[in-house]
N, C-alpha and C positions, 0 to 999 in steps of 0.2 A: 504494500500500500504506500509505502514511502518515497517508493521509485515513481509511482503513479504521481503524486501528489507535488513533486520535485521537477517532474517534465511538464505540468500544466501550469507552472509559477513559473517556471523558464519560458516557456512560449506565450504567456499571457502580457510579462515583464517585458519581453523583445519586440512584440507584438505592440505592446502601448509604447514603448520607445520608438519605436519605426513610426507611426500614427504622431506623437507628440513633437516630431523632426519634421513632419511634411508640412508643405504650406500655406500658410492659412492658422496651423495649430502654435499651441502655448512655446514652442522651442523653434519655428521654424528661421527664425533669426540664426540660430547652430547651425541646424538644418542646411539651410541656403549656403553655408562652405565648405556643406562635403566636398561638392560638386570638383572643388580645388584641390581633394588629394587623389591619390592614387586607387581605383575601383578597389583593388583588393586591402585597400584598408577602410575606403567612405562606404564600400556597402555591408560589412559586421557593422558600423559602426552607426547604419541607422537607415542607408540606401535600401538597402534590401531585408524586408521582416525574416525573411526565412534565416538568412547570412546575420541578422543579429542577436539569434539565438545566442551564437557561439561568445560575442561579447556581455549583453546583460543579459542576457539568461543566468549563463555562468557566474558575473557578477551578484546575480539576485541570491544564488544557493549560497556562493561565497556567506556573504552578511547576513543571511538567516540563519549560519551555520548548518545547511541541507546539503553538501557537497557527497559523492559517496566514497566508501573506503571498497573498495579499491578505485583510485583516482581513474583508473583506466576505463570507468563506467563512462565519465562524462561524454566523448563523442559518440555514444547510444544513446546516451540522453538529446543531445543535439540531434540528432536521427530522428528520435519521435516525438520532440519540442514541433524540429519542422514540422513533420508529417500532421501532426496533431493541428497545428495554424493551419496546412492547408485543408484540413477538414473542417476547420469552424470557420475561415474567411478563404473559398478556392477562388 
């Protein structure tokens, strides 16, 4: 259940970051300088929901203390963070 409960606060997390960076919303002042780095760092870091799993997803377990032992779990968890967003917003 902890595993469950850990991939829907990761994808929920990533999910409202990505939404809160785009434009129009509360951050897109941030937002509007991805565009200035390089894809494979601007989109974990808000360009793309699915690619910011990997960023605040991860961060969210971090600070809640929900990270799993063995560390090697987390890119499974980034797996079905994505998969999970793309069934509640495809």
């Amino acid at each position: 259940m902890d595993h469950l409960v850990a991939v829907v606060i990761m994808a929920l997390v990533a999910r409202g970051a990505a939404f809160a960076l785009s434009e129009g919303q509360a951050l897109w002042w941030i937002g509007k300088h991805l565009h200035r780095l390089p894809l494979a760092i601007a989109k974990p870091l808000g360009l793309c929901g699915h690619c910011a799993v990997s960023v605040w997803g991860t961060t969210a377990l971090y600070i809640l203390h929900l990270l799993p032992e063995p560390l090697w779990f987390v890119p499974l968890y980034w797996l079905a963070a994505a998969g999970l967003q793309d069934l509640i917003d495809p």
